[in-house]
C-alpha positions in Angstrom: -19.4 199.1 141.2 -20.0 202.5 142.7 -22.1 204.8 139.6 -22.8 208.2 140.3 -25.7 210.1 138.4 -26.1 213.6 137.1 -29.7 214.0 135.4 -31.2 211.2 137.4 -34.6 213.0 137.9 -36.1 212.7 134.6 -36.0 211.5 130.8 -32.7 209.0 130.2 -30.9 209.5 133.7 -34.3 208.3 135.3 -34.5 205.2 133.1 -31.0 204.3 133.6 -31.6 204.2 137.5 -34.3 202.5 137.3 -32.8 199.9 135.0 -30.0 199.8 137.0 -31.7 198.9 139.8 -33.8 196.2 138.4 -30.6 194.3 136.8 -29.6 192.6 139.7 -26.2 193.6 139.3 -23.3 194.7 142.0 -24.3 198.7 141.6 -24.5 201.2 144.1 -26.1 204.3 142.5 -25.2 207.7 143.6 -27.7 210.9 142.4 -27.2 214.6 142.8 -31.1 215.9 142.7 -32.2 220.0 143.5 -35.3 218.1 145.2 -34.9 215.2 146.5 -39.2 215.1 147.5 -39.7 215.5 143.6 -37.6 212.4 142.2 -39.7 210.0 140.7 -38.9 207.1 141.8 -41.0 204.3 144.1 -39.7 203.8 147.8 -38.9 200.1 146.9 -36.0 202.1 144.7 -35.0 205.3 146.8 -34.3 203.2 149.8 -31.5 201.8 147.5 -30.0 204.7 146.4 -28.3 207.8 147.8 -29.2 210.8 147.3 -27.2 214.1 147.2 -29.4 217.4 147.3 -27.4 219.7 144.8 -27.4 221.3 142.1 -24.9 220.5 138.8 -24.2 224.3 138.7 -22.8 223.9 141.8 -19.1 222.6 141.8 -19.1 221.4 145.5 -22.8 219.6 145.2 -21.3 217.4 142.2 -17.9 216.8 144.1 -20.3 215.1 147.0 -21.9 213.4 144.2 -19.4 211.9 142.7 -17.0 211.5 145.5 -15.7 207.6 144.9 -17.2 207.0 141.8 -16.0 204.0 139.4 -18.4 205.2 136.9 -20.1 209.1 136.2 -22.9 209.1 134.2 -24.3 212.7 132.8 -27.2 213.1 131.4 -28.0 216.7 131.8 -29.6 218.9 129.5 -31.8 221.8 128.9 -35.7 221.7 128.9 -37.2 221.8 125.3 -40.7 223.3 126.2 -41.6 223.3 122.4 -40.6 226.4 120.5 -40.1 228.5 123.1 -36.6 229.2 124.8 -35.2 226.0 126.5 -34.7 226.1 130.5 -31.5 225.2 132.1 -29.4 225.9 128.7 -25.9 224.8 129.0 -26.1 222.9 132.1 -24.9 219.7 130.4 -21.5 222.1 129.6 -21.6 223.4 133.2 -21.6 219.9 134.9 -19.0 218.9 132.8 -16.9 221.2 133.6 -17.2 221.0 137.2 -16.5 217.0 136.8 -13.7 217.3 134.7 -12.1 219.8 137.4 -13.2 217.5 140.0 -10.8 215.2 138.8 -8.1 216.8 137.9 -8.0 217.7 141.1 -8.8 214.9 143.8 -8.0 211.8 141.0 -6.2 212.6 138.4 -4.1 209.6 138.8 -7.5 207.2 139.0 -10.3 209.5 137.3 -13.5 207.5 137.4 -15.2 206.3 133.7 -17.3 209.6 132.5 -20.3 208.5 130.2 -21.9 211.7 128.5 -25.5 211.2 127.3 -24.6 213.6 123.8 -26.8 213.8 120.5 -26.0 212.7 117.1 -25.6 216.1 115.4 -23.3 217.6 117.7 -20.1 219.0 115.9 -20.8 217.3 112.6 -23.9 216.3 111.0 -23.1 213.2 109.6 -24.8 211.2 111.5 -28.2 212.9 110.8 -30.6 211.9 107.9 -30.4 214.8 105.1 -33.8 215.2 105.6 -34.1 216.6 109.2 -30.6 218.1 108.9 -32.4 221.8 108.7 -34.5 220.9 111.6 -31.2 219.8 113.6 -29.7 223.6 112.4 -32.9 225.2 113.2 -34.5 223.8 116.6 -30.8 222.9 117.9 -28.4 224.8 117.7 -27.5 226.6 121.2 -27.8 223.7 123.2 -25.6 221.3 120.6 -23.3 224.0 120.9 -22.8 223.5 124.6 -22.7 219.8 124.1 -19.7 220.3 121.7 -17.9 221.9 124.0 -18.4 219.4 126.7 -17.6 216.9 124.1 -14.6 218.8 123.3 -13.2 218.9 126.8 -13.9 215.5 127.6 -11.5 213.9 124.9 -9.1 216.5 125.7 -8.8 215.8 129.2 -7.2 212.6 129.9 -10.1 210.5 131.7 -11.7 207.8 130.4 -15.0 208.4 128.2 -17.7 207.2 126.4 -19.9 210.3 124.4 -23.5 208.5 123.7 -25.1 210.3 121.1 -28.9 209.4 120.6 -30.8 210.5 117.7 -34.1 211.9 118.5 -35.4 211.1 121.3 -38.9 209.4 121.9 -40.6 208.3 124.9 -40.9 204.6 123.3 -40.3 201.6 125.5 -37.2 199.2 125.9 -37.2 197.6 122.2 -33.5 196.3 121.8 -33.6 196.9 118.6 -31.5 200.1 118.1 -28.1 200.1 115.7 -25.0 201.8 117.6 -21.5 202.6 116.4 -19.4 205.3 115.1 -21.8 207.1 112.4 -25.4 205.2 112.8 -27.6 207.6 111.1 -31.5 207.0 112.0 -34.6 209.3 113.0 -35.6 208.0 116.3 -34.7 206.5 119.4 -36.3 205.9 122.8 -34.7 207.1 125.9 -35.4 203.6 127.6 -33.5 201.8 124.7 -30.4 204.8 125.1 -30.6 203.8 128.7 -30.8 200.0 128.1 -27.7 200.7 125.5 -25.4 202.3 128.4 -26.5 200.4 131.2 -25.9 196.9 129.0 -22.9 198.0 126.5 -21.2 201.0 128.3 -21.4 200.2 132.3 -21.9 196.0 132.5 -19.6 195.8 129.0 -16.7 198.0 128.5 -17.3 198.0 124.4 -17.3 201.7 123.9 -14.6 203.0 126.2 -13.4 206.3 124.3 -15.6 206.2 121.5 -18.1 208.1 120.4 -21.2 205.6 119.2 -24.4 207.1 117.5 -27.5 205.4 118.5 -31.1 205.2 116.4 -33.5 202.7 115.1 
């Protein structure tokens, strides 16, 4: 199973690699990285990946990335640097984009399995507890908008999806113990347990092939 990886350098992409990696499974990962020097990952685990030097702004660098993919996994997204303005808004959209053209295309006719790493709050807020829903209005706003429109594009476009949409996210360890499906409404979740949740019930399973799962403590 050939899984290529946009937003492999940090935060959830890095923990699905890693995981990945350690599972013992029949996966050849794929990673588009600006700088390849700075990825964070131990030579035990670079020597089994391959690594495309890129950008996800950059149609051609995510074609090369992505080129015989069974599986895309994007977990873009801007830098929260607390209050201030994020860095790299919209780049989630922008990757999408170029993906979705990517395959319309080169492999329309067999476009690879596209996993989106979202956020619950994104179009609706149903799936956020009333009590942070201003802080979800507040703090998130511009970048949910850009994830709505990926969101938007990628159940209008024909291939294969699964839209992962984490609540907020913590830097917690691997618990297991997070609730998933259409609606979940919870405060919390760690990126390793997201990651544990795509790599486990989204990649090895098919369970949540075009749906749209919330996923929170």
């Amino acid at each position: 199973m050939r899984i290529a990886v946009l937003g492999a350098s940090r935060h959830t992409g890095q923990s699905f690699v890693s995981q990945a990696l350690a599972s013992n499974t029949n996966i050849e990962l794929t990673i588009l990285a600006r700088t390849p020097a700075n990825l964070p990952f131990p030579k035990d685990q670079l020597c089994q990946i391959t690594v495309v030097q890129g950008d996800a702004l950059n149609k051609n660098d995510v074609a090369k990335a992505i080129n015989g993919a069974d599986i895309v996994v994007c977990s873009l997204g801007a830098k929260m640097d607390g209050f201030s303005k994020p860095v790299d808004m919209g780049v989630e959209e922008a990757g999408i984009m170029h993906i979705l053209d990517i395959v319309k295309e080169t492999r329309a006719d067999t476009p690879p399995r596209l996993i989106m790493v979202s956020s619950t709050g994104v179009g609706t807020h149903n799936d956020v507890p009333w009590l942070v829903r201003p802080l979800y209005s507040l703090l998130l706003s511009a970048p949910h908008g850009h994830k709505a429109r990926a969101e938007i594009a990628i159940k209008n476009s024909g291939v294969p999806y699964t839209l992962v949409r984490p609540a907020w996210l913590t830097n917690g360890d691997v618990t297991k113990t997070y609730r998933a499906g259409d609606g979940v409404r919870g405060y919390t979740v760690s990126r390793n347990d997201v990651a544990h949740f795509i790599l486990n019930e989204c990649v090895l399973e098919t369970k949540w092939v075009n749906a749209s799962p919330s996923i929170a403590y």
